[in-house]
C-alpha positions as CSV (number, residue, x, y, z in Angstrom):
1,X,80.2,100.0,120.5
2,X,80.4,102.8,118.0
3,X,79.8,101.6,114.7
4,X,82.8,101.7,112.2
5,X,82.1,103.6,108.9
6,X,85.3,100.8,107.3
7,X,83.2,98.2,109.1
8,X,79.6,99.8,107.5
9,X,81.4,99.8,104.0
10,X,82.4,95.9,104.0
11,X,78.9,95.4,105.2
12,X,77.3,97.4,101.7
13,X,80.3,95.6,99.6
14,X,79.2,92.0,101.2
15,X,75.4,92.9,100.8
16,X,75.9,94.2,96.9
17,X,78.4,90.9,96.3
18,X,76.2,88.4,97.8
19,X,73.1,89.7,95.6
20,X,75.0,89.7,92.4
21,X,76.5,86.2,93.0
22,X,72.9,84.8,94.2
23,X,71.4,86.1,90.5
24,X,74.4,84.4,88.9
25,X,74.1,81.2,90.5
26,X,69.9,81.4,90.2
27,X,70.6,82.0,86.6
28,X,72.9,78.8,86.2
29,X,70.9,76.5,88.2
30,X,67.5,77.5,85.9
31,X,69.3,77.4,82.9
32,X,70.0,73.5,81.4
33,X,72.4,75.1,78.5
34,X,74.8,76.8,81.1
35,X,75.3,73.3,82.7
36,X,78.4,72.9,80.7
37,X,81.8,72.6,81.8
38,X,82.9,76.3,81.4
39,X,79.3,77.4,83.6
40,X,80.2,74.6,86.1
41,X,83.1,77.2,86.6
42,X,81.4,80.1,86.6
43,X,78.9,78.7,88.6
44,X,81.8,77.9,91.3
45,X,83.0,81.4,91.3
46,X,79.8,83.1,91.7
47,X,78.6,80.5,94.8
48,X,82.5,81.0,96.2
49,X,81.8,85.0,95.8
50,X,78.7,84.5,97.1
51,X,79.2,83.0,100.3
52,X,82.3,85.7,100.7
53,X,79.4,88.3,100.8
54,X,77.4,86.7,103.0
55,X,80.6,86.2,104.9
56,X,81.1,89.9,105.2
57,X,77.5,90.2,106.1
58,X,77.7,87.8,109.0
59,X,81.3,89.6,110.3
60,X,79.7,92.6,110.6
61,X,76.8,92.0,112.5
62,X,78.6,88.8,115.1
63,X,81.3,91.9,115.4
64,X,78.3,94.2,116.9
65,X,75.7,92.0,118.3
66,X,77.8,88.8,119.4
67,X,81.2,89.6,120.5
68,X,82.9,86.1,120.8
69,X,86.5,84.6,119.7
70,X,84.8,81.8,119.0
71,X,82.7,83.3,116.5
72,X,84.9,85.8,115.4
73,X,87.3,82.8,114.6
74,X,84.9,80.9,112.7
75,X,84.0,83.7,111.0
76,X,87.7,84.7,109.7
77,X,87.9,81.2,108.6
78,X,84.7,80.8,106.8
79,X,86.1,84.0,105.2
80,X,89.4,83.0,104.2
81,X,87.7,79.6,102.9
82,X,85.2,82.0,100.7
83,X,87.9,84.1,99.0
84,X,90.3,81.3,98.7
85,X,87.8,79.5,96.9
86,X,87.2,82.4,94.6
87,X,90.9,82.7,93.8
88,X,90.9,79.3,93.0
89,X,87.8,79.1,90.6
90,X,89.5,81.9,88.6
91,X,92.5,79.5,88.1
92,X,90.2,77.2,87.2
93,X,88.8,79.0,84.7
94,X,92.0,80.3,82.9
95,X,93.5,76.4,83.3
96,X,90.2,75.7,80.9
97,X,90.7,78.2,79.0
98,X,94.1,77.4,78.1
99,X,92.9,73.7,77.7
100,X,90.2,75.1,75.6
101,X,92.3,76.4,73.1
102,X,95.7,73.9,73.4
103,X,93.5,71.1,73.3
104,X,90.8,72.1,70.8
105,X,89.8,69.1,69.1
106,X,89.7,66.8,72.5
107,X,88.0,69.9,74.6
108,X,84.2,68.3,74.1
109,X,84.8,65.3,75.6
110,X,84.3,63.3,79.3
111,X,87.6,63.9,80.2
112,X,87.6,67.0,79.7
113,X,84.3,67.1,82.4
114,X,86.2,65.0,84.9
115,X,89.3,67.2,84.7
116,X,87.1,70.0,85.0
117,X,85.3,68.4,88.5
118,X,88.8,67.5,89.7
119,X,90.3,70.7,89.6
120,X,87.4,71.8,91.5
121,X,86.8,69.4,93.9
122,X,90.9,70.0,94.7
123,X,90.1,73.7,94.5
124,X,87.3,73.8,97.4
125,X,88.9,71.1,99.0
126,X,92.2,73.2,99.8
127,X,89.8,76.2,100.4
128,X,88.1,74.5,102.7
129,X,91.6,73.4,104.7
130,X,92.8,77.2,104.6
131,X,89.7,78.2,106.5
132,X,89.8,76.0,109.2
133,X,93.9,76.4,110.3
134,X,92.9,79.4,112.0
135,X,90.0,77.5,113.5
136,X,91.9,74.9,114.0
137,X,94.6,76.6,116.4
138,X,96.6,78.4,113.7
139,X,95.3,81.9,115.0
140,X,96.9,84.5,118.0
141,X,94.2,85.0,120.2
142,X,96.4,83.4,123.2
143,X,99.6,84.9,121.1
144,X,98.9,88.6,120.7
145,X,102.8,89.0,119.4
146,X,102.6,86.9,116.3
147,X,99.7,88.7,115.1
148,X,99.1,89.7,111.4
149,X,97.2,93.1,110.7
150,X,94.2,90.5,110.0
151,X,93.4,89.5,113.9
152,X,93.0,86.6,114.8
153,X,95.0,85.8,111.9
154,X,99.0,85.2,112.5
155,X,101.9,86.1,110.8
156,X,102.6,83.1,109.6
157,X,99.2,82.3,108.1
158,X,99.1,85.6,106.2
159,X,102.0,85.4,104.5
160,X,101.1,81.8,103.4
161,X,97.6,83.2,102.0
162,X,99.6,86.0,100.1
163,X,102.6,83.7,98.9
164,X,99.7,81.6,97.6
165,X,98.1,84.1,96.0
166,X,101.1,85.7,94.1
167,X,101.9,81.8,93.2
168,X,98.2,81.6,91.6
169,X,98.3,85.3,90.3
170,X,102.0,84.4,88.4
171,X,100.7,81.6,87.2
172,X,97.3,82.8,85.8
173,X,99.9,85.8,83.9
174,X,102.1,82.9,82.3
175,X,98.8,80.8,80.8
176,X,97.0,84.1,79.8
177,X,100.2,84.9,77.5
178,X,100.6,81.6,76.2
179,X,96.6,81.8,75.1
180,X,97.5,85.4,73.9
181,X,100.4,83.6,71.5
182,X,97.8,81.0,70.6
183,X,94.9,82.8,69.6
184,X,97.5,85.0,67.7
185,X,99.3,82.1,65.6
186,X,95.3,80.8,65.0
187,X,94.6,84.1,63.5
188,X,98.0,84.2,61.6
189,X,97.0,80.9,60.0
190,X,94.0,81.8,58.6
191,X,94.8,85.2,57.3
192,X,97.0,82.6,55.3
193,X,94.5,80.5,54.4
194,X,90.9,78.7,55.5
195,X,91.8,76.8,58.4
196,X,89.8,73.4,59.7
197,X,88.2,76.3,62.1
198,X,86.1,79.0,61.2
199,X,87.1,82.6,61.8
200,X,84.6,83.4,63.5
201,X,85.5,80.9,66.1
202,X,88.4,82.8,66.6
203,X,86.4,86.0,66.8
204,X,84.7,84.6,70.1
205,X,87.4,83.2,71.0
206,X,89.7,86.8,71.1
207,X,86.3,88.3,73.0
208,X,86.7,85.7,75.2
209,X,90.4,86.2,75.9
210,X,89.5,89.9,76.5
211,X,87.1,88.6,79.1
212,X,90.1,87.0,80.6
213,X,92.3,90.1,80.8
214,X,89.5,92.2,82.4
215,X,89.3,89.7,85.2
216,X,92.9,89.3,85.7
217,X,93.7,93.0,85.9
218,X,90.7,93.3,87.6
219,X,92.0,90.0,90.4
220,X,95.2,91.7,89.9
221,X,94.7,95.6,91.0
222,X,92.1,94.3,94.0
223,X,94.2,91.8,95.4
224,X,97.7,92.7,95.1
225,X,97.6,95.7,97.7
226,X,95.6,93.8,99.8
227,X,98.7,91.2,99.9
228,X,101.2,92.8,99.5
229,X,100.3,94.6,102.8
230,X,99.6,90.8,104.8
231,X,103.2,90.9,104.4
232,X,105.0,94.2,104.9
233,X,102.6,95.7,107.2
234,X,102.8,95.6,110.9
235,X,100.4,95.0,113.6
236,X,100.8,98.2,115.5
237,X,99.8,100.0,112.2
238,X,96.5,102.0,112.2
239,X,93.5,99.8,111.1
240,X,92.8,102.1,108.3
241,X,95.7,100.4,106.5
242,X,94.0,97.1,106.8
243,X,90.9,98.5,105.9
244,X,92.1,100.9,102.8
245,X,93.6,97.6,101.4
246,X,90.8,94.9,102.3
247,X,88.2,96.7,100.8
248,X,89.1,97.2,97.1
249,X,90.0,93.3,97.4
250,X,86.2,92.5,98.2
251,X,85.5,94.4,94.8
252,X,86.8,91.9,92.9
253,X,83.8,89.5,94.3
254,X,81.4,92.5,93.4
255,X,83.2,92.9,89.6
256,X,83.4,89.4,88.4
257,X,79.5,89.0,88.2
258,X,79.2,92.0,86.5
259,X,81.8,90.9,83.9
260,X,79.6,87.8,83.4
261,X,76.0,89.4,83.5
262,X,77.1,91.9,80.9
263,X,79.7,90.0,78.5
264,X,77.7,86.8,78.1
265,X,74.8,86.6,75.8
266,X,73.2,83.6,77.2
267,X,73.2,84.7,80.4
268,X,71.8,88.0,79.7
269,X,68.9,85.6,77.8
270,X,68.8,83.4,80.9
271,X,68.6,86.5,82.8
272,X,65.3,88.2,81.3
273,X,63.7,84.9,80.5
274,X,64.1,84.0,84.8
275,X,62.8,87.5,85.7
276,X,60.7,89.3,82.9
277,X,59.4,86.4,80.9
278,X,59.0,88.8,78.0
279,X,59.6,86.3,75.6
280,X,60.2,82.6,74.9
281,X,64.1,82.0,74.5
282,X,65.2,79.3,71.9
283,X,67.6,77.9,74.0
284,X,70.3,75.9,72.1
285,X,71.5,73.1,73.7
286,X,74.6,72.8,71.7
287,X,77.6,72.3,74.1
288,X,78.8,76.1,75.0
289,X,82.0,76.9,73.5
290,X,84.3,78.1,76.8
291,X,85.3,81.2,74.3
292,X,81.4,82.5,74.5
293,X,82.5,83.6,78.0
């Protein structure tokens, strides 16, 4: 078959997520001060984005070199798994952040780390469950009229993915506006006077709020079309649809690395100590504030 140009495009944006993600996680793994709660997030959003690209990869070629439901259904659900996960881990990561910053004397403690695993083990575990309905049986390949524009997907299943994904996206808005009203109050009260935190504590923390609001408009404008069209869109609609609206969503696999690589100083130390060498790094082993990312 001819190739797709939409198909060659998810190929590139799979190939340029999965190597991003892969440096991210290498960087994590080699680095004992980013093994602290807020990198064991990070770290779960770059191997979720990660295995998204090489999902992408792997739809691409099984769609021209092994043309099977089977595979094409296992391949939609490790897929769905991939991005659901990603999805997820940014929850994640604004729930600690908002804990971060509600809970600030208590954050540094072993709760804190087994709230953290929790909410991730919960987070991959659903993942994993939304991947494999499709596998599972919850698909139209014997059904061809309750297909979604995302064959073999139904329906049914898409507008659960999308419902869920509004349901995460509204509530990752509410808890980055009540850290916005925090954050504000903390700098109120020491414009007042010397509070029991320094302001420069404050100062990483508003550059780590930023952070926040450049992932969630970034989550918000790659996803929302994307979903937005599960729902309204038909079937019978031209593929370029599904395609138009797919592809911006991968981006946001492809932009959240960048956000870290580039915004974080440790890992931009991590970074040139794993690859250049070009000089010894005193690596602190202080526990990471969550507000240095």
């Amino acid at each position: 078959a001819a190739l797709n140009p939409w198909d060659v495009m998810l190929c590139v944006s799979g190939t340029a997520i999965a190597c991003e993600n892969a440096l991210v996680v290498a960087i994590i793994c080699y680095s004992p001060s980013l093994r602290t709660p807020m990198f064991v997030l990070v770290g779960s959003l770059a191997t979720a984005d990660l295995l998204a690209g090489l999902g992408l990869i792997l739809n691409f070629v099984f769609q021209y070199v092994i043309r099977s439901e089977t595979v094409s259904l296992l391949t939609v659900g490790f897929l769905v798994a991939s991005f659901a996960a990603s999805v997820s881990s940014l929850l994640a990561i604004t729930v600690d952040r908002y804990l971060s910053l509600y809970n600030a004397l208590t954050y540094y403690s072993e709760r804190t780390v087994l709230c953290i695993h929790t909410m991730l083990a919960g987070a991959w575990g659903v993942s994993l469950c939304l991947g494999l309905l499709p596998v599972l049986g919850w698909n139209c390949l014997h059904d061809h009229a309750a297909c979604s524009v995302v064959r073999p997907l139904t329906k049914s299943n898409v507008t659960l993915l999308s419902a869920s994904f509004f349901l995460i996206f509204l509530i990752m808005l509410h808890l980055y506006i009540e850290i916005c009203k925090i954050v504000c109050r903390h700098a109120h009260q020491i414009a007042l006077q010397q509070h029991f935190l320094t302001a420069s504590h404050y100062v990483a923390t508003k550059k780590g709020v930023s952070t926040l609001a450049i992932i969630l408009g970034t989550f918000g404008a790659s996803w929302l079309p994307f979903a937005i069209y599960c729902v309204v869109g038909d079937p019978d609609y031209p593929s370029v649809y599904t395609y138009a609206t797919l592809l911006p969503a991968t981006y946001n696999s492809m932009i959240n690395p960048i956000i870290y690589a580039y915004r974080n100083q440790e890992i931009q130390r991590s970074m040139w100590v794993l690859f250049c060498g070009c000089f010894q790094a005193k690596v602190s082993f202080r526990s990471r504030s969550p507000s240095d990312v």
